[in-house]
LOTIMAR-898219 format. One line per field, with one value per residue (C-alpha): z, x, y; residue number from 1. Coordinates in steps of 0.5 Angstrom, whole numbers. Layout:
LOTIMAR-898219
z	c(Z, ...)
x	c(X, ...)
y	c(Y, ...)
pos	c(NUM, ...)
//
This chain:
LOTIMAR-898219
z	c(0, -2, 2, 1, 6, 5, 8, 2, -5, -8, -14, -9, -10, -14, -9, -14, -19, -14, -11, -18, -19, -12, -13, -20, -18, -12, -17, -22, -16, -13, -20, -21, -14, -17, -13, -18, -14, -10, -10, -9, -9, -9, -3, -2, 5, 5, 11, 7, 6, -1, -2, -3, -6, -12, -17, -17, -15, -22, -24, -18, -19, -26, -25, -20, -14, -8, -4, 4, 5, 13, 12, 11, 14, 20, 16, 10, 16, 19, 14, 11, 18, 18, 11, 8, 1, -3, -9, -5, -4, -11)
x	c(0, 3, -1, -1, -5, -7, -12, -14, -16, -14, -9, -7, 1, 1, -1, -4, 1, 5, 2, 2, 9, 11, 7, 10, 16, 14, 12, 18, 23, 18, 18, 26, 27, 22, 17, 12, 6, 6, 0, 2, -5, -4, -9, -11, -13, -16, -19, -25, -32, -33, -37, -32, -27, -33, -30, -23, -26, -27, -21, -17, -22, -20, -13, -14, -13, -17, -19, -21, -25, -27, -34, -30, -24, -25, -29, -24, -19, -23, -24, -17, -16, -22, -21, -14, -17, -15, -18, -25, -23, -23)
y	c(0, 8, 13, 19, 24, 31, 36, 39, 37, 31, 35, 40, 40, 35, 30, 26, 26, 24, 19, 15, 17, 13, 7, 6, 6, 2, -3, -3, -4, -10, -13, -12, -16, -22, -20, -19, -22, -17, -12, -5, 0, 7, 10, 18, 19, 26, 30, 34, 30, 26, 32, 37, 32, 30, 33, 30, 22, 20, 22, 19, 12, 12, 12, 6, 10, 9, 16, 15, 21, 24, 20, 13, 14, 10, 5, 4, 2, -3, -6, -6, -9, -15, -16, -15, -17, -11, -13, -12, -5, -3)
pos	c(1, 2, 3, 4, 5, 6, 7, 8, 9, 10, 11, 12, 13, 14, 15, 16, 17, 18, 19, 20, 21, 22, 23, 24, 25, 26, 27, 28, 29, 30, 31, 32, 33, 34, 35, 36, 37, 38, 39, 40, 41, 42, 43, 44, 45, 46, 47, 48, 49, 50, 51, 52, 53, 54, 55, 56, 57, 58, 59, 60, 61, 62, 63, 64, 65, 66, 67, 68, 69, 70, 71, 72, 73, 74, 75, 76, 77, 78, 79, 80, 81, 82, 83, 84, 85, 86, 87, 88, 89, 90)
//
């Protein structure tokens, strides 16, 4: 998992941007050390609600990116912790 927070909009310095940069580089050094079975899921964990972050959510989904917003946060850590299946998530 590459998190990266902010308690602004998703885009804002380029968090997004950044974000993918990092997992994809995560991903090339795990394929390069034959660890290619090895998931690597970009998370964007955001203070504000889903509402003031709307329009930056598809964008995000689109890029495989899951964003945990004020209103799921809590939620979307339980459920990491009961169901370690990230595949459920996206």
């Amino acid at each position: 998992m590459v998190v990266e927070c902010t308690l602004g909009l998703l885009r804002a310095e380029r968090k997004l941007s950044r974000l993918v940069a990092r997992a994809a580089s995560l991903r090339a050094s795990l394929d390069s050390s034959n660890m290619k079975h090895i998931r690597v899921m970009p998370v964007m964990v955001t203070a504000l609600s889903a509402e003031q972050v709307k329009a930056d959510l598809a964008s995000a989904e689109e890029i495989g990116v899951l964003v945990l917003t004020k209103e799921n946060l809590g939620n979307g850590c339980d459920e990491l912790l009961r169901f370690p299946d990230e595949n459920r998530l996206f």
